[in-house]
C-alpha positions in Angstrom: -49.8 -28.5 31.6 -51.3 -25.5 32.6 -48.9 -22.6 34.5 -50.3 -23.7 37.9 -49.7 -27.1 37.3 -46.0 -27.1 36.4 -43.5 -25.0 39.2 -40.2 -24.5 37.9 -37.5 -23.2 40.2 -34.0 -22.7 40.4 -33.6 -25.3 41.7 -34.9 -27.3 39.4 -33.6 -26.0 36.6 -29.9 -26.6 38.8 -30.9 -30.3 39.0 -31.9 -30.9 34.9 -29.0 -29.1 33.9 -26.4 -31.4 36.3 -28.8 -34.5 35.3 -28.3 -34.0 31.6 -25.6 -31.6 30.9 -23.0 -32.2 33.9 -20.3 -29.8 32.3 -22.4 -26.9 33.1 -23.7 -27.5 36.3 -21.6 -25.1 38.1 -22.9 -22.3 36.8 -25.4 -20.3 38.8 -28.8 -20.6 37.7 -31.5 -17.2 38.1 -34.7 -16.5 36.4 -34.5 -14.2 33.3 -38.3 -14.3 32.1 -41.5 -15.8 32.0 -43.1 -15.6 28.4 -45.9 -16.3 26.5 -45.1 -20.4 26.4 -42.0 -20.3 28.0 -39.7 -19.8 30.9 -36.1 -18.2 30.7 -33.5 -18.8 33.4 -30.5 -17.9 32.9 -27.5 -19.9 33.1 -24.0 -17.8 34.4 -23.5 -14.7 32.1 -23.9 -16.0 28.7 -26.3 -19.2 28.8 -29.8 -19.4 29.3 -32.2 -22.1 29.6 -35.6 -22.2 28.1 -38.2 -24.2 29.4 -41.8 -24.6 28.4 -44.5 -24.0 31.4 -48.1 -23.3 29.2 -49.2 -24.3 26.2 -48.4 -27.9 24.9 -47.5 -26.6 21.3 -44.2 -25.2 23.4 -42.5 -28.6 23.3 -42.2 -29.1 19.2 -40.9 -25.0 19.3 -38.7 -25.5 21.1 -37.3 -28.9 19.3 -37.9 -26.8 16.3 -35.9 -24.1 17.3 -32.7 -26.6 18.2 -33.1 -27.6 14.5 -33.2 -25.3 12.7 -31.7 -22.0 14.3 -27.7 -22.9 14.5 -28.1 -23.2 10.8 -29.6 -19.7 10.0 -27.8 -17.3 12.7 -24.8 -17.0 11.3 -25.8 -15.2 8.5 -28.2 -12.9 10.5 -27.0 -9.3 11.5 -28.4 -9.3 15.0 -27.9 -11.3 18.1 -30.3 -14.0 18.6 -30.6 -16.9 20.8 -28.0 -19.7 19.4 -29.3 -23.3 20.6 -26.4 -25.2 22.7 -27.7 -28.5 24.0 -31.2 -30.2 23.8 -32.6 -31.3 27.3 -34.8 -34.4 27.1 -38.2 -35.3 29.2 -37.6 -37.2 32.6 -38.7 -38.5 35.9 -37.9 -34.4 37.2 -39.3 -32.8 34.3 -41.7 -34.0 31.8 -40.8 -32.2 28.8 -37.8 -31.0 26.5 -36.0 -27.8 27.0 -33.4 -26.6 25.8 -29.8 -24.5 26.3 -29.2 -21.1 24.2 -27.0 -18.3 24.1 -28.0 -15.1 26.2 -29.0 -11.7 24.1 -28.4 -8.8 26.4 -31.2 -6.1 26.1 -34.8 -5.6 27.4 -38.5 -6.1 25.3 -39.6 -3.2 23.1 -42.6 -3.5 25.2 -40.8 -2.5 28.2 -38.3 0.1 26.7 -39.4 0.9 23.4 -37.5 2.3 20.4 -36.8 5.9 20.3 -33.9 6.3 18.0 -36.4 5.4 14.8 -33.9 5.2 11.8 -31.4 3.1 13.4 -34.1 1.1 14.8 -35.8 0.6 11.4 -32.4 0.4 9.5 -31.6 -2.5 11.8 -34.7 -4.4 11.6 -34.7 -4.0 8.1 -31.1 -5.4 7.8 -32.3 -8.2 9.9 -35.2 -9.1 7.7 -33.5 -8.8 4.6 -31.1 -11.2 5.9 -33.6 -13.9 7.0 -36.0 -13.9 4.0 -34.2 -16.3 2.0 -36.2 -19.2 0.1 -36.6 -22.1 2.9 -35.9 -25.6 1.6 -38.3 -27.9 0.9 -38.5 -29.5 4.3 -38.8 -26.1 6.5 -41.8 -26.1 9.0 -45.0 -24.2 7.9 -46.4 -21.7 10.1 -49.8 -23.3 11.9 -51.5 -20.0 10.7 -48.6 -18.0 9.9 -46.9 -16.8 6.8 -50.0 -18.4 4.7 -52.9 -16.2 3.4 -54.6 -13.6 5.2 -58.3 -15.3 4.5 -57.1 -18.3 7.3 -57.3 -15.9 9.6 -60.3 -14.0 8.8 -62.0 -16.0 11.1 -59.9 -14.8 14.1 -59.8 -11.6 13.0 -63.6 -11.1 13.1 -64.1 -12.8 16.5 -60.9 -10.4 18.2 -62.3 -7.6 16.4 -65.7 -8.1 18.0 -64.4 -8.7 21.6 -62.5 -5.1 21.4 -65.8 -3.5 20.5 -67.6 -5.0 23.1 -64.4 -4.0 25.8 -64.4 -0.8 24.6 -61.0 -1.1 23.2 -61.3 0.0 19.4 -62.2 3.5 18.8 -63.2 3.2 14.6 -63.7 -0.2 14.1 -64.9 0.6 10.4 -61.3 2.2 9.9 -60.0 -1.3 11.3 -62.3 -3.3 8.5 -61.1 -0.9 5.7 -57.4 -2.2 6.7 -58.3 -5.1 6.7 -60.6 -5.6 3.7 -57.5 -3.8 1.5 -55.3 -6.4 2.8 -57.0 -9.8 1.7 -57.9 -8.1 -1.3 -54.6 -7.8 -2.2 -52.9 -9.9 -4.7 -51.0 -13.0 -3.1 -47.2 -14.0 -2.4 -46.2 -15.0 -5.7 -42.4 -15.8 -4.8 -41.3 -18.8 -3.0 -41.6 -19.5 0.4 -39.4 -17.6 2.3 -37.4 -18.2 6.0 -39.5 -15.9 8.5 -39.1 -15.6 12.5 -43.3 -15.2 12.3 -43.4 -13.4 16.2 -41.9 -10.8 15.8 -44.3 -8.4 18.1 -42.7 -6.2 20.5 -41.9 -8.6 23.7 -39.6 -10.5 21.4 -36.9 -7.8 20.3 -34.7 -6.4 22.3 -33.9 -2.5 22.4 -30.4 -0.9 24.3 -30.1 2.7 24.0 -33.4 3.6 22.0 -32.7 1.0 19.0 -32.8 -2.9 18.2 -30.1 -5.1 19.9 -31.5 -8.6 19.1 -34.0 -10.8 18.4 -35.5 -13.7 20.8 -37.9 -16.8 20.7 -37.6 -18.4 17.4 -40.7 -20.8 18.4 -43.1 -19.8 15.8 -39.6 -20.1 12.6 -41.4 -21.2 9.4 -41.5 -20.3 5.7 -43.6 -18.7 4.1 -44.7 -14.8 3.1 -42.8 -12.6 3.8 -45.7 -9.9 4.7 -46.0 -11.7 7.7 -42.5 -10.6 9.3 -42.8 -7.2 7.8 -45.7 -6.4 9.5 -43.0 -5.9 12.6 -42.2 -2.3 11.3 -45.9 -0.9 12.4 -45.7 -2.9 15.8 -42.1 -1.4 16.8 -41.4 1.4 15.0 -42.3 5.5 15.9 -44.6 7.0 13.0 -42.0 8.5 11.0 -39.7 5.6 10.8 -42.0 2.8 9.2 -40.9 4.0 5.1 -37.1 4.4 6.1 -37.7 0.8 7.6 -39.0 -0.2 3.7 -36.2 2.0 1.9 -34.0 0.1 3.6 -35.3 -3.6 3.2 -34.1 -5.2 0.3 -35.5 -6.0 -2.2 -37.9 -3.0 -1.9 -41.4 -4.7 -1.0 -44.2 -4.1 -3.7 -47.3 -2.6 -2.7 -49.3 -5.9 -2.7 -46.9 -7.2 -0.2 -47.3 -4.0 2.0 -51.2 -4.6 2.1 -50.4 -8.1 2.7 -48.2 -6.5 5.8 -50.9 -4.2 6.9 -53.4 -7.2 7.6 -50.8 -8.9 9.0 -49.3 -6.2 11.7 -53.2 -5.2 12.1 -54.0 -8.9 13.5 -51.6 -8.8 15.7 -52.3 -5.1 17.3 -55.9 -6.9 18.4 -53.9 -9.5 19.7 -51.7 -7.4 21.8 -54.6 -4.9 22.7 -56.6 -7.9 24.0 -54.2 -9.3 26.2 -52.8 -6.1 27.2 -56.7 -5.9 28.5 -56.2 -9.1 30.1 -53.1 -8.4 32.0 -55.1 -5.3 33.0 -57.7 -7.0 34.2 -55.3 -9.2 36.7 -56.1 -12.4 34.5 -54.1 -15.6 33.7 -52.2 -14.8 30.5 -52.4 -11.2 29.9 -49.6 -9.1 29.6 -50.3 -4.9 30.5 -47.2 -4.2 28.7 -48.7 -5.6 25.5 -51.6 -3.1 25.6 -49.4 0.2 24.3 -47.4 -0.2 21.9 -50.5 -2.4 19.8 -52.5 0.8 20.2 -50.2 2.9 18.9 -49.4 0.1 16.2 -53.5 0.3 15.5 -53.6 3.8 15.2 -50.8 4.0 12.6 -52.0 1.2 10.8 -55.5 3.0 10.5 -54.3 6.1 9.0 -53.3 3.9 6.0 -56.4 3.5 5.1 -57.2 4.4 1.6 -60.5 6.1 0.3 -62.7 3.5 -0.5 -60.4 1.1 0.7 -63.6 -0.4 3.0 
């Protein structure tokens, strides 16, 4: 299913929730959000239902997410997303869905952070909290959470699309990030619980600092580089070491590298599809575009000498 393909409507999601889920079919039903995979209508004041409308991976999330997430947000400091009921494929709507609690707050992409040490002492509290070893049955993160070489692949073709849009300024600065970071020793620890998305239009920001975290889609184990790569994509410049002070344990410098590759990866993935959504194409987001360039140009003045 492709986003033109699959129209969901208030209707609709009126009709699968009174099909399925009767007790809550009183409550009314408008839209909240349309994301990456996913749609978001909300379901009176503090229900939501999330319903896939792109890519076909969206249907195990989100079955992934009802799984696993009831289990791990209790112990997490922030609001997130609680699933409540698991809505199954029919005759109205051919794939699962699901029910969740509501988190109150808007994207970091559309109000960023301003108030940088509460911010990054949040965050940091929230991380420190999930990164706990996963059991031996967790999900693995399709290229998430693993080592940086399985993505050096996409990192080389993204990198080379932004030259040739005119979107990276010092693209040797770019490689000398990157080269330091999959040249730096890997995750030795155990595999560790990590949201793995954690880019700007997925935490939510009231008053100038964190309020929640949303879409637990990509949840897997794995290194915990991957999720601190979050403090160069959300953060103001002069909050990203109180956001390490205040993780615990402190991470080593290996694992920062690691995190460096990791946040840099996704900056040209925001850049590019904040070009997209510039561009008026299916897919792109503008408000992706600004915060990944300011994430790139912190992440740049990392670099080390003869870190290239």
């Amino acid at each position: 299913m492709t986003h033109a393909e699959l129209e969901i409507t208030a209707e609709l999601v009126h009709d699968l929730v009174r099909d399925q889920h009767p007790d809550l079919a009183g409550r009314p039903v408008r839209l909240g959000a349309r994301g990456w995979d996913n749609q978001l209508w909300r379901l009176g004041d503090d229900l939501a239902v999330r319903l896939p409308w792109a890519t076909g991976s969206a249907d195990a999330l989100l079955r992934k997410e009802h799984a696993w997430v009831p289990a791990l947000a209790p112990r997490l400091p922030l609001p997130v997303p609680v699933p409540q009921r698991l809505g199954e494929p029919s005759a109205r709507f051919p794939r699962p869905w699901i029910i969740t609690t509501w988190v109150p707050g808007t994207p970091a992409d559309l109000t960023p952070v301003t108030r940088g040490q509460d911010a990054a002492e949040a965050l940091a509290g929230f991380l420190t909290a999930l990164h706990r070893p996963a059991p031996g049955d967790a999900p693995t993160g399709r290229d998430r959470g693993g080592p940086l070489e399985d993505r050096a692949e996409g990192f080389a073709g993204g990198l080379a699309f932004a030259r040739e849009r005119g979107l990276i300024d010092d693209p040797d600065a770019v490689r000398a990030v990157w080269h330091d970071a999959v040249t730096a020793p890997p995750w030795a620890g155990p595999p560790l619980w990590l949201h793995a998305d954690l880019h700007p239009a997925n935490v939510l920001t009231t008053d100038g600092t964190v309020c929640g975290v949303i879409d637990f889609g990509d949840l897997c184990a794995g290194d915990p580089a991957y999720d601190l790569a979050a403090a160069w994509l959300l953060l103001p410049d002069d909050s990203v070491e109180g956001f390490h002070a205040a993780y615990d344990p402190a991470p080593d410098e290996a694992t920062l590298r690691r995190a460096r590759g990791c946040a840099l990866t996704r900056a040209l993935s925001g850049i590019l599809i904040g070009d997209a959504g510039d561009r008026g194409l299916p897919g792109g987001k503008p408000t992706w575009g600004p915060p990944a360039h300011a994430a790139l140009r912190r992440l740049t003045a990392t670099v080390r000498p003869g870190s290239g």
